[in-house]
N, C-alpha and C positions, 0 to 999 in steps of 0.2 A: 504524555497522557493527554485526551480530549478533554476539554472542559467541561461542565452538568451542561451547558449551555447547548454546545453542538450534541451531545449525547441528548436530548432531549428533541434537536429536530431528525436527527437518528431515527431515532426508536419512534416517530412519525412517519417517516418515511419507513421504517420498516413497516410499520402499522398498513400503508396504503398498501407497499409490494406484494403483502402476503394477500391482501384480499383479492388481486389480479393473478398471481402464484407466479411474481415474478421477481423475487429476492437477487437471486445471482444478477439478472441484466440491467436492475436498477442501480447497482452497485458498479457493475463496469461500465453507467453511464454518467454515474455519479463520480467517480474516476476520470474519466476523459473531459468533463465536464470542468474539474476540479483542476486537472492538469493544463486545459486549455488557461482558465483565469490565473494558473502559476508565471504566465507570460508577462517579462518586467513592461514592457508596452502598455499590455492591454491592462495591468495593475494599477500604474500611472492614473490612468484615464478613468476607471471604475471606484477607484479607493481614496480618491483625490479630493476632496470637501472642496476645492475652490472650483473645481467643474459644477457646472448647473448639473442638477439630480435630475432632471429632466433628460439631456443630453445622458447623462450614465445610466439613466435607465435604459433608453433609446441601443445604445452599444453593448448591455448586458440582452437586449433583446434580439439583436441584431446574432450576439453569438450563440443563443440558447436555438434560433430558429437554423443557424447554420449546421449546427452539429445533428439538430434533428432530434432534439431529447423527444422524452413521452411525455404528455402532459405533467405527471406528477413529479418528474425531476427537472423540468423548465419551470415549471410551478412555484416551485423550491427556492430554485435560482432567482426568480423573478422576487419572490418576496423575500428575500436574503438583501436583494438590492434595493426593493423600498424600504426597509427597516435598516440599511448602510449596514447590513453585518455579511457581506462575501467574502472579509477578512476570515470567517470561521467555515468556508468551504471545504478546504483541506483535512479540517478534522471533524467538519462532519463522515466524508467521504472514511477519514479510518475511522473514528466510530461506529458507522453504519457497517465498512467491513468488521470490524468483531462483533457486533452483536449476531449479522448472520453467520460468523463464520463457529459461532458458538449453539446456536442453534443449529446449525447444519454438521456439531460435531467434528467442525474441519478446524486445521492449524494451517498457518502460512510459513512456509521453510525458506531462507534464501543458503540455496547452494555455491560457491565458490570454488571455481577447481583451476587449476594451473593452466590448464586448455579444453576447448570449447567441448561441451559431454555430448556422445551420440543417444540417438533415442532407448539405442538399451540401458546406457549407463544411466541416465536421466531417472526412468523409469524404475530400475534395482534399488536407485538411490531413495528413490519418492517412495518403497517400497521398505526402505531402512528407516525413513523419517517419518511414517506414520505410526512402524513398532517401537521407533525412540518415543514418541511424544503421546503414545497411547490414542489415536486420533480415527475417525472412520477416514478421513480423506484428507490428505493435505494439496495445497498450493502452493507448487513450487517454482520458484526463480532462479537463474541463474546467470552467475557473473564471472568471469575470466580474471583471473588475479596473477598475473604472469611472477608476482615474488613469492607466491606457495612454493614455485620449486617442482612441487609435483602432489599428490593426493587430492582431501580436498576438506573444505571446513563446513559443516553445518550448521545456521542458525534456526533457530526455533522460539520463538518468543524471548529473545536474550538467553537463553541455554545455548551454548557453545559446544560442538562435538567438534574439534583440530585434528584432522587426520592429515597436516600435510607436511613434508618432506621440511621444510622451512621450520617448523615447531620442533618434528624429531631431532635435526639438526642443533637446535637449541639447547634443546633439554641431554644429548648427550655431549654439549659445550659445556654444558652446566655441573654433570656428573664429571666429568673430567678434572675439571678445576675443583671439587670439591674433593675429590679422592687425591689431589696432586702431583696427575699422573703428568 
Protein backbone atom coordinates (compact mmCIF):
# COMPACT_ATOMS: atom_id res chain seq x y z
CA UNK A 1 0.00 0.00 0.00
CA UNK A 2 0.97 3.93 -0.56
CA UNK A 3 1.62 5.75 2.23
CA UNK A 4 -0.92 9.19 3.37
CA UNK A 5 2.11 10.87 2.23
CA UNK A 6 2.51 10.00 -1.43
CA UNK A 7 -1.44 9.72 -1.55
CA UNK A 8 -1.62 13.28 -0.65
CA UNK A 9 0.70 14.42 -3.49
CA UNK A 10 -1.66 12.02 -5.59
CA UNK A 11 -4.70 13.52 -4.99
CA UNK A 12 -2.65 17.10 -5.96
CA UNK A 13 -1.66 15.97 -8.85
CA UNK A 14 -4.95 14.66 -9.56
CA UNK A 15 -6.33 17.89 -8.51
CA UNK A 16 -4.15 19.78 -11.37
CA UNK A 17 -4.96 16.77 -14.25
CA UNK A 18 -8.59 17.21 -14.06
CA UNK A 19 -8.54 20.91 -14.28
CA UNK A 20 -6.59 20.48 -17.85
CA UNK A 21 -8.84 17.04 -18.52
CA UNK A 22 -5.83 15.19 -18.63
CA UNK A 23 -5.94 12.34 -15.78
CA UNK A 24 -5.05 9.32 -18.18
CA UNK A 25 -1.66 11.15 -19.64
CA UNK A 26 -0.52 12.53 -16.50
CA UNK A 27 -0.49 9.15 -15.06
CA UNK A 28 1.54 7.53 -18.00
CA UNK A 29 3.74 10.30 -17.43
CA UNK A 30 4.01 9.88 -14.12
CA UNK A 31 4.90 6.17 -14.85
CA UNK A 32 7.68 6.76 -17.17
CA UNK A 33 8.83 9.36 -15.13
CA UNK A 34 8.69 7.10 -12.11
CA UNK A 35 10.24 4.14 -14.05
CA UNK A 36 13.09 6.25 -15.44
CA UNK A 37 14.24 7.21 -11.50
CA UNK A 38 13.70 3.25 -10.70
CA UNK A 39 17.31 3.15 -12.65
CA UNK A 40 20.13 1.76 -9.85
CA UNK A 41 22.46 4.54 -11.51
CA UNK A 42 20.55 7.31 -11.65
CA UNK A 43 19.11 6.22 -7.76
CA UNK A 44 22.75 6.42 -6.55
CA UNK A 45 23.26 9.87 -7.68
CA UNK A 46 19.54 11.52 -6.88
CA UNK A 47 18.99 9.65 -3.25
CA UNK A 48 22.48 9.98 -2.30
CA UNK A 49 22.83 12.75 0.83
CA UNK A 50 26.48 12.89 0.33
CA UNK A 51 26.10 14.26 -3.33
CA UNK A 52 25.68 18.27 -3.24
CA UNK A 53 21.67 18.84 -3.49
CA UNK A 54 22.66 21.24 -5.79
CA UNK A 55 24.23 18.74 -8.36
CA UNK A 56 21.04 16.35 -7.67
CA UNK A 57 18.89 18.73 -8.33
CA UNK A 58 20.77 19.71 -11.56
CA UNK A 59 20.48 15.69 -12.72
CA UNK A 60 16.78 15.49 -11.48
CA UNK A 61 16.43 18.45 -13.91
CA UNK A 62 18.42 17.27 -16.60
CA UNK A 63 16.05 14.07 -16.65
CA UNK A 64 12.57 15.65 -16.04
CA UNK A 65 13.59 18.01 -19.29
CA UNK A 66 14.65 14.75 -21.28
CA UNK A 67 11.59 12.93 -21.07
CA UNK A 68 9.66 16.11 -21.76
CA UNK A 69 7.05 15.97 -18.88
CA UNK A 70 4.25 18.75 -18.80
CA UNK A 71 4.78 21.27 -16.45
CA UNK A 72 2.71 19.86 -13.69
CA UNK A 73 4.51 16.43 -13.59
CA UNK A 74 8.27 17.97 -13.85
CA UNK A 75 6.71 20.33 -11.34
CA UNK A 76 6.21 17.43 -9.08
CA UNK A 77 9.47 15.85 -9.67
CA UNK A 78 11.31 19.04 -9.17
CA UNK A 79 9.78 19.66 -5.78
CA UNK A 80 10.01 15.99 -4.69
CA UNK A 81 13.91 16.58 -5.18
CA UNK A 82 14.09 19.95 -3.28
CA UNK A 83 12.26 18.44 -0.36
CA UNK A 84 14.71 14.96 -0.99
CA UNK A 85 11.51 12.84 -1.10
CA UNK A 86 11.84 10.94 -4.86
CA UNK A 87 12.23 8.01 -2.79
CA UNK A 88 8.16 8.32 -2.74
CA UNK A 89 7.91 8.43 -6.69
CA UNK A 90 6.80 5.11 -7.20
CA UNK A 91 4.05 5.29 -4.99
CA UNK A 92 2.93 8.34 -5.79
CA UNK A 93 2.78 7.12 -9.37
CA UNK A 94 0.34 3.85 -7.93
CA UNK A 95 -1.56 6.14 -5.80
CA UNK A 96 -2.20 8.45 -8.38
CA UNK A 97 -3.06 5.25 -10.67
CA UNK A 98 -5.98 4.33 -8.22
CA UNK A 99 -7.39 7.26 -7.37
CA UNK A 100 -7.99 7.87 -11.23
CA UNK A 101 -8.53 4.47 -11.91
CA UNK A 102 -11.56 4.71 -9.31
CA UNK A 103 -12.85 7.65 -10.51
CA UNK A 104 -12.77 6.55 -14.01
CA UNK A 105 -14.56 3.28 -12.65
CA UNK A 106 -11.56 1.13 -14.26
CA UNK A 107 -9.75 -1.94 -12.54
CA UNK A 108 -6.17 -2.88 -13.60
CA UNK A 109 -6.03 -6.86 -14.64
CA UNK A 110 -2.73 -8.55 -15.08
CA UNK A 111 -3.34 -11.55 -17.42
CA UNK A 112 -0.93 -14.66 -17.59
CA UNK A 113 -1.10 -17.27 -20.21
CA UNK A 114 1.15 -20.10 -21.27
CA UNK A 115 1.81 -18.32 -24.82
CA UNK A 116 1.76 -14.91 -26.11
CA UNK A 117 -2.49 -13.86 -26.54
CA UNK A 118 -3.52 -12.65 -30.03
CA UNK A 119 -5.78 -9.45 -30.14
CA UNK A 120 -8.83 -11.52 -30.13
CA UNK A 121 -7.90 -13.51 -27.15
CA UNK A 122 -6.69 -10.38 -25.42
CA UNK A 123 -9.81 -8.67 -25.95
CA UNK A 124 -12.57 -11.86 -24.93
CA UNK A 125 -10.26 -11.91 -22.09
CA UNK A 126 -10.56 -7.96 -21.04
CA UNK A 127 -14.16 -8.65 -21.90
CA UNK A 128 -14.32 -11.61 -19.02
CA UNK A 129 -12.27 -9.25 -16.54
CA UNK A 130 -14.45 -6.45 -16.60
CA UNK A 131 -17.84 -8.89 -15.87
CA UNK A 132 -15.47 -10.64 -13.20
CA UNK A 133 -14.66 -7.36 -11.42
CA UNK A 134 -17.89 -5.61 -12.17
CA UNK A 135 -15.85 -2.66 -13.70
CA UNK A 136 -16.81 -0.01 -16.76
CA UNK A 137 -13.25 -0.53 -18.14
CA UNK A 138 -10.28 -2.49 -17.31
CA UNK A 139 -6.48 -2.18 -18.03
CA UNK A 140 -5.01 -5.04 -18.97
CA UNK A 141 -1.33 -6.61 -18.98
CA UNK A 142 -0.03 -9.41 -20.02
CA UNK A 143 2.68 -11.83 -19.28
CA UNK A 144 3.92 -15.28 -20.69
CA UNK A 145 4.26 -17.72 -17.89
CA UNK A 146 5.64 -20.84 -19.95
CA UNK A 147 4.98 -23.16 -16.34
CA UNK A 148 0.93 -22.63 -16.75
CA UNK A 149 1.31 -25.50 -19.10
CA UNK A 150 -1.52 -24.11 -20.91
CA UNK A 151 -4.87 -21.63 -19.97
CA UNK A 152 -4.41 -18.81 -18.24
CA UNK A 153 -4.67 -16.90 -14.57
CA UNK A 154 -6.26 -13.63 -13.93
CA UNK A 155 -5.31 -11.03 -11.40
CA UNK A 156 -7.52 -8.46 -10.38
CA UNK A 157 -6.67 -6.32 -7.48
CA UNK A 158 -5.26 -9.66 -5.50
CA UNK A 159 -8.43 -11.79 -6.59
CA UNK A 160 -7.10 -14.69 -8.28
CA UNK A 161 -9.16 -16.51 -11.19
CA UNK A 162 -6.46 -19.92 -12.16
CA UNK A 163 -7.65 -21.29 -15.30
CA UNK A 164 -4.48 -22.90 -16.21
CA UNK A 165 -3.55 -26.40 -17.01
CA UNK A 166 -0.71 -26.38 -14.27
CA UNK A 167 -3.46 -25.83 -11.39
CA UNK A 168 -5.95 -28.47 -12.96
CA UNK A 169 -3.18 -30.78 -12.93
CA UNK A 170 -2.64 -30.12 -9.33
CA UNK A 171 -5.79 -30.18 -7.94
CA UNK A 172 -6.48 -33.65 -9.74
CA UNK A 173 -2.92 -34.81 -8.11
CA UNK A 174 -4.58 -33.74 -5.19
CA UNK A 175 -8.01 -35.77 -5.56
CA UNK A 176 -6.18 -38.60 -6.34
CA UNK A 177 -4.16 -39.02 -3.43
CA UNK A 178 -6.98 -38.18 -1.23
CA UNK A 179 -9.35 -40.95 -2.63
CA UNK A 180 -6.12 -43.39 -2.78
CA UNK A 181 -6.54 -44.31 -6.14
Amino acid sequence: MTGGLARRYALALQELAREVGSPTETGEELAAVAAAFEDPRLRAVVLNPAVDAGARRKVVAGVVDGIGLSPRVGNLVRLLADRDRLILLSQISQAYDDLVDAELGRSRVRIRSAAPLGPAEKAELAELAKRLVGAKDVVVTTEVDAELLGGVVLDAGGTVWDGSVRTQLARIAKEMAGSGA
